[in-house]
KEBA-62000 format. One record per atom (N, C-alpha, C): atom name; x, y, z. Coordinates in Angstrom, 2 decimals. Layout:
N
{atome:CA&x:X&y:Y&z:Z}
...
END
This chain:
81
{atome:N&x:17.47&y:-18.26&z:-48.22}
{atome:CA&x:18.16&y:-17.37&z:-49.13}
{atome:C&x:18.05&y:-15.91&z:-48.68}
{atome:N&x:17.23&y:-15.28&z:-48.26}
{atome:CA&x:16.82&y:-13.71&z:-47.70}
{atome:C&x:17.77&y:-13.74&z:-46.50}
{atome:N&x:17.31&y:-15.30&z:-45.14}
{atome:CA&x:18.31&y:-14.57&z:-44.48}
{atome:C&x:19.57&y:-14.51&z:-44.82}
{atome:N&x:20.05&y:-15.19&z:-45.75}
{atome:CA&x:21.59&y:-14.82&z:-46.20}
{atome:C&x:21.78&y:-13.62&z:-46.44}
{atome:N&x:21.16&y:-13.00&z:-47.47}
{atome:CA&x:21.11&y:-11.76&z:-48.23}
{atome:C&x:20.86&y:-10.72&z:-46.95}
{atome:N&x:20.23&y:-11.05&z:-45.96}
{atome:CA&x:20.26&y:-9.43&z:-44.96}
{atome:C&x:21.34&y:-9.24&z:-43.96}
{atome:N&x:21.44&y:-11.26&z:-44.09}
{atome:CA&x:22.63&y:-11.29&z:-43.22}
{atome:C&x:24.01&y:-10.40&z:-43.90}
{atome:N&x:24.05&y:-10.60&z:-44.90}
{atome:CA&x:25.00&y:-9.97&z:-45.77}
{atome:C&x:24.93&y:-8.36&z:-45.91}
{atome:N&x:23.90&y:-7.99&z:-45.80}
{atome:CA&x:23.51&y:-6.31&z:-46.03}
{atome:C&x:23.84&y:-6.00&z:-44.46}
{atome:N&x:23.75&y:-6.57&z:-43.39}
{atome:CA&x:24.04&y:-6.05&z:-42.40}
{atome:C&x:25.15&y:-6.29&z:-41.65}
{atome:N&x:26.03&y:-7.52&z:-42.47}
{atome:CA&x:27.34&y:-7.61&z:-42.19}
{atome:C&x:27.94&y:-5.98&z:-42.64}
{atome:N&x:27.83&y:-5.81&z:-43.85}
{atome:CA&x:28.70&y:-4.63&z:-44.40}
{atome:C&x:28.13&y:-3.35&z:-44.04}
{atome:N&x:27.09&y:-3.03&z:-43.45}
{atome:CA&x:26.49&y:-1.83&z:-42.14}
{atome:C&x:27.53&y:-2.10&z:-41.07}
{atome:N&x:27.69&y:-3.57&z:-40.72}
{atome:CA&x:28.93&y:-3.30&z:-39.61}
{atome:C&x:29.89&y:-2.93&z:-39.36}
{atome:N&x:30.74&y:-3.39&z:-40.99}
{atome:CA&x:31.84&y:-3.05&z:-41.03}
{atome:C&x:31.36&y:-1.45&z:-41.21}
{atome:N&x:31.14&y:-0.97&z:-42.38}
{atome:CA&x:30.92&y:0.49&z:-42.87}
{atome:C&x:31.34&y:1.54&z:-41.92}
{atome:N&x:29.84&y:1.47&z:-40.71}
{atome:CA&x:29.71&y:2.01&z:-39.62}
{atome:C&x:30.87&y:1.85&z:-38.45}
{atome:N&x:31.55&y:0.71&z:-38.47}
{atome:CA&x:32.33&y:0.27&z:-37.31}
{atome:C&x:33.39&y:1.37&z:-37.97}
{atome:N&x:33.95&y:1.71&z:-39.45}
{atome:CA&x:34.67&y:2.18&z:-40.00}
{atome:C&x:35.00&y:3.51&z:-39.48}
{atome:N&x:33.56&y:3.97&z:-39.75}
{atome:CA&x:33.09&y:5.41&z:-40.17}
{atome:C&x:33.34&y:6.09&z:-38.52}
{atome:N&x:32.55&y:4.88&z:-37.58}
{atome:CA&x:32.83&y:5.60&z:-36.06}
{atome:C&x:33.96&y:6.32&z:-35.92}
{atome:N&x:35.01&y:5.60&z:-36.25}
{atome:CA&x:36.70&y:5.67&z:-35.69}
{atome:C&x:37.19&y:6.59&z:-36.54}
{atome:N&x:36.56&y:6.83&z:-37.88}
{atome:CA&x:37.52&y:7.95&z:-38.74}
{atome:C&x:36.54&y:9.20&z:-38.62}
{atome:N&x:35.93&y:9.53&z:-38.02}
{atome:CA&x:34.63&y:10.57&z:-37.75}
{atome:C&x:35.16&y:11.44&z:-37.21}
{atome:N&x:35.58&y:12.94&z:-37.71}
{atome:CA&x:36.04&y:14.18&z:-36.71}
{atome:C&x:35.63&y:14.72&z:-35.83}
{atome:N&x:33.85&y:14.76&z:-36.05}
{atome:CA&x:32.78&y:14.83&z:-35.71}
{atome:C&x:32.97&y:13.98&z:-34.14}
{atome:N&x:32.48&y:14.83&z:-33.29}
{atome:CA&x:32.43&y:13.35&z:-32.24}
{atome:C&x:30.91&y:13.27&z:-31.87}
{atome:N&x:30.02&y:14.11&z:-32.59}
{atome:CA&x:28.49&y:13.32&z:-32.15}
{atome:C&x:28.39&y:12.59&z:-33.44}
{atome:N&x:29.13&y:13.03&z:-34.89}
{atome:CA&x:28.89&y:12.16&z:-35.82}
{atome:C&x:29.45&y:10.55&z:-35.30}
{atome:N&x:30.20&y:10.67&z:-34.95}
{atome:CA&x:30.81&y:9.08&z:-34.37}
{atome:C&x:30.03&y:8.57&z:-33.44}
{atome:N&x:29.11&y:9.07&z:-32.75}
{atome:CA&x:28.46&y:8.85&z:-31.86}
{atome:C&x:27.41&y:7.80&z:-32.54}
{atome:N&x:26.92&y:9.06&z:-33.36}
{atome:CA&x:25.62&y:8.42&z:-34.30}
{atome:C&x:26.19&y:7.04&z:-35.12}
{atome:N&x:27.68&y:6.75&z:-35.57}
{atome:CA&x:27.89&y:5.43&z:-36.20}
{atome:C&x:27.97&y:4.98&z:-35.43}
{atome:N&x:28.18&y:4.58&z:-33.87}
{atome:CA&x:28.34&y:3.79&z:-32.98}
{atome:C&x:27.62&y:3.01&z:-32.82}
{atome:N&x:25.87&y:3.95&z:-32.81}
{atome:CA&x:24.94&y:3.06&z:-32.76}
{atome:C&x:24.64&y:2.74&z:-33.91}
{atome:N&x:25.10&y:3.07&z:-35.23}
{atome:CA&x:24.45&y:2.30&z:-36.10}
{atome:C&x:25.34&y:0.49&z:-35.81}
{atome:N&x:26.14&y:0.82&z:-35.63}
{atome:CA&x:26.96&y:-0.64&z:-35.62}
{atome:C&x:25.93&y:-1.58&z:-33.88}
{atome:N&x:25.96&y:-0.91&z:-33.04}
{atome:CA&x:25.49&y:-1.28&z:-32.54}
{atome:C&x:24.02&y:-1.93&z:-32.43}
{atome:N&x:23.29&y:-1.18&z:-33.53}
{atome:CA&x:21.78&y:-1.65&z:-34.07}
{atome:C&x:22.41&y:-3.35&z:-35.30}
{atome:N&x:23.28&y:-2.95&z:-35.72}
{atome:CA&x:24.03&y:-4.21&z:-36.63}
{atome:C&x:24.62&y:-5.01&z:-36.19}
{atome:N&x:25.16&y:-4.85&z:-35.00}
{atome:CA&x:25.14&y:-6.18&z:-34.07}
{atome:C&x:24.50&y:-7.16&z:-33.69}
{atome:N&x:23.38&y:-6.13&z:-33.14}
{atome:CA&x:22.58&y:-6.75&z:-32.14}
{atome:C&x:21.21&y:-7.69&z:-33.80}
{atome:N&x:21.16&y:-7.13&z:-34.84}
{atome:CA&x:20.22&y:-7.62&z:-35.56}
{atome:C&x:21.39&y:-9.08&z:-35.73}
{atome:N&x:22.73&y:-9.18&z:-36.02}
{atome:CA&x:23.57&y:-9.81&z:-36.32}
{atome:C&x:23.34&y:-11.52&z:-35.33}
{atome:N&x:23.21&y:-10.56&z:-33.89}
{atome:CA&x:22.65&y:-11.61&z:-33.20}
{atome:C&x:21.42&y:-12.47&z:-33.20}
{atome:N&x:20.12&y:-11.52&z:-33.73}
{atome:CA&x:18.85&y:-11.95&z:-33.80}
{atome:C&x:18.92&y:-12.93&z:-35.08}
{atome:N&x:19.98&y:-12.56&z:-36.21}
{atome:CA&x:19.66&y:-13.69&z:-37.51}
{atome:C&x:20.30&y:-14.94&z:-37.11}
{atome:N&x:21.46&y:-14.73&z:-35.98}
{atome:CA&x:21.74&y:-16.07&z:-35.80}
{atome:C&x:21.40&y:-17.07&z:-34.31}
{atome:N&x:19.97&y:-16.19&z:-33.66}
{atome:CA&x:19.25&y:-17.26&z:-33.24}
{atome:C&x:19.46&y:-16.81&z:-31.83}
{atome:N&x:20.65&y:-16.06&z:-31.20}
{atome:CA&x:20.94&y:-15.72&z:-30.68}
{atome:C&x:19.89&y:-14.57&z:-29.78}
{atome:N&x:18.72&y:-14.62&z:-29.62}
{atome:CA&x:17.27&y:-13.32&z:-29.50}
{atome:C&x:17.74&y:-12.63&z:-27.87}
{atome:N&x:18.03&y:-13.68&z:-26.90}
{atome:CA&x:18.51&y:-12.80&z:-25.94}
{atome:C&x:19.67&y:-12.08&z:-25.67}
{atome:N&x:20.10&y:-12.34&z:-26.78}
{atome:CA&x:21.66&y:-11.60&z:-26.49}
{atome:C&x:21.41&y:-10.32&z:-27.75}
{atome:N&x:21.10&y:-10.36&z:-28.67}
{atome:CA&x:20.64&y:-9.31&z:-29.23}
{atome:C&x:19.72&y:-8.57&z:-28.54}
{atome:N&x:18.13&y:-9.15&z:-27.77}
{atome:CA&x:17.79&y:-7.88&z:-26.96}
{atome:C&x:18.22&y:-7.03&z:-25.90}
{atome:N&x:19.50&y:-7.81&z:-25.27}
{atome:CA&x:20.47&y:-7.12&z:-24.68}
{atome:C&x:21.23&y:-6.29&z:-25.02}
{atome:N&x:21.65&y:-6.68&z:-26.24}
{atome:CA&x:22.80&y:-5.34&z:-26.91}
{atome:C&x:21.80&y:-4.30&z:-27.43}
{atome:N&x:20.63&y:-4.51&z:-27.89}
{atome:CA&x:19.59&y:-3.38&z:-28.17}
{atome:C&x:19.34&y:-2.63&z:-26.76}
{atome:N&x:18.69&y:-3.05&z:-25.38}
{atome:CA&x:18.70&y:-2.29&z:-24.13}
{atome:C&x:19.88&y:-1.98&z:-23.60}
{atome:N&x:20.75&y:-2.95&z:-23.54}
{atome:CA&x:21.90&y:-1.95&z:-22.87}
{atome:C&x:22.77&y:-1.40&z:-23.40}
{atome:N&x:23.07&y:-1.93&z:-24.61}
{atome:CA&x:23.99&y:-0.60&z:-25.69}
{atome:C&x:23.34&y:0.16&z:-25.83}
{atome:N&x:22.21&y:0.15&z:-26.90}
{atome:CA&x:21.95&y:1.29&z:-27.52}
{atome:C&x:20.76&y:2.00&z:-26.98}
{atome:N&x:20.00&y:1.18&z:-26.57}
{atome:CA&x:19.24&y:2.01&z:-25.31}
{atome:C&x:19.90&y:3.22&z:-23.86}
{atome:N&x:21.09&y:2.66&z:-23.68}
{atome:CA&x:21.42&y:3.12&z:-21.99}
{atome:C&x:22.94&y:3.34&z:-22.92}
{atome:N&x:23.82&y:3.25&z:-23.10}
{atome:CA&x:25.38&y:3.93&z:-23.15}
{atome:C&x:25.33&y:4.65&z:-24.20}
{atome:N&x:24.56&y:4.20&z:-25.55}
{atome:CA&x:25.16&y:5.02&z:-26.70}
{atome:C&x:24.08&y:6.51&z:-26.28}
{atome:N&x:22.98&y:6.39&z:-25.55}
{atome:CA&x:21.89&y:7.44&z:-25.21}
{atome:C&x:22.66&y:8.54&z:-24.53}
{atome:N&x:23.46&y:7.71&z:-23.31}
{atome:CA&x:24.00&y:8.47&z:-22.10}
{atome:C&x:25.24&y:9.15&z:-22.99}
{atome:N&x:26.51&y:8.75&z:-23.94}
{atome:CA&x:27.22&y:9.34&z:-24.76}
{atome:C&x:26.76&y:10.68&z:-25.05}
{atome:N&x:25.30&y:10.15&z:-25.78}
{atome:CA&x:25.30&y:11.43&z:-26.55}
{atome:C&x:24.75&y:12.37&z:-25.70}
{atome:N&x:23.78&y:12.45&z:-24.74}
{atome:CA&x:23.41&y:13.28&z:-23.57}
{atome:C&x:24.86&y:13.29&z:-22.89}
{atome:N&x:25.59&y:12.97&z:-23.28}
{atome:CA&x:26.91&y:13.50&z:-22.08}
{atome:C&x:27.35&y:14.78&z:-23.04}
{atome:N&x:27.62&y:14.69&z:-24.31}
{atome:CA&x:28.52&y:14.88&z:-25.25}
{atome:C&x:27.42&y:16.48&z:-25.57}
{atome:N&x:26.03&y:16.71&z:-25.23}
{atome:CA&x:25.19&y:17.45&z:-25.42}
{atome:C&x:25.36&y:18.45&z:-24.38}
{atome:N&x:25.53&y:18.05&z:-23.47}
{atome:CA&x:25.55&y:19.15&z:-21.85}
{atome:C&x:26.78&y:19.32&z:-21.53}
{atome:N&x:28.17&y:18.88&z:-22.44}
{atome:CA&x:29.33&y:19.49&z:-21.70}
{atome:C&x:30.03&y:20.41&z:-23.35}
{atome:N&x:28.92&y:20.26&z:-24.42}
{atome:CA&x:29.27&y:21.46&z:-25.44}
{atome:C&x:30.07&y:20.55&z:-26.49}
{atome:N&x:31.25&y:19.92&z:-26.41}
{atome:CA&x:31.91&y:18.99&z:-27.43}
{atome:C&x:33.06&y:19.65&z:-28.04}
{atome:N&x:33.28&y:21.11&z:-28.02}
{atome:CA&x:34.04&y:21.80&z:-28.73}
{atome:C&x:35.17&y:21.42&z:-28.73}
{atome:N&x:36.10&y:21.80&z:-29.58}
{atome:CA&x:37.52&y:21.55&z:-29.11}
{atome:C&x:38.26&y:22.83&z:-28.82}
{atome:N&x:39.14&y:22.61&z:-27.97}
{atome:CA&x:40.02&y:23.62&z:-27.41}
{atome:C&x:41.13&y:24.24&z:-28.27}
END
């Protein structure tokens, strides 16, 4: 019954966040929902048994691309023209 219920609390973090990325003006704010969806994936994977493929999307998403994003997005300023 719980894992239903977190499964369920972190289904709708996915959607939310998957939402929020794409309508975000902000582009480090979108940054920051990226990985939240990406942390809601990868748990998405761990409830369904799935452990190496979730610790993958935890090291190489959100460890190494969503990191490198935002260190990209930090050293070239972000402004708009």
């Amino acid at each position: 019954m719980i894992y239903t219920v977190l499964f369920v609390i972190f289904g709708i973090i996915l959607v939310v966040s998957a939402l929020k990325s794409v309508s975000e003006k902000n582009i480090v704010h979108s940054a920051v929902w990226l990985l939240f969806f990406m942390i809601s994936v990868a748990s998405l994977f761990f409830f369904l048994g799935a452990s190496f493929i979730g610790s993958v999307e935890l090291l190489v998403y959100v460890g190494a691309i969503v990191s490198l994003l935002v260190f990209t997005l930090m050293l070239t300023g972000g402004e708009d023209s």
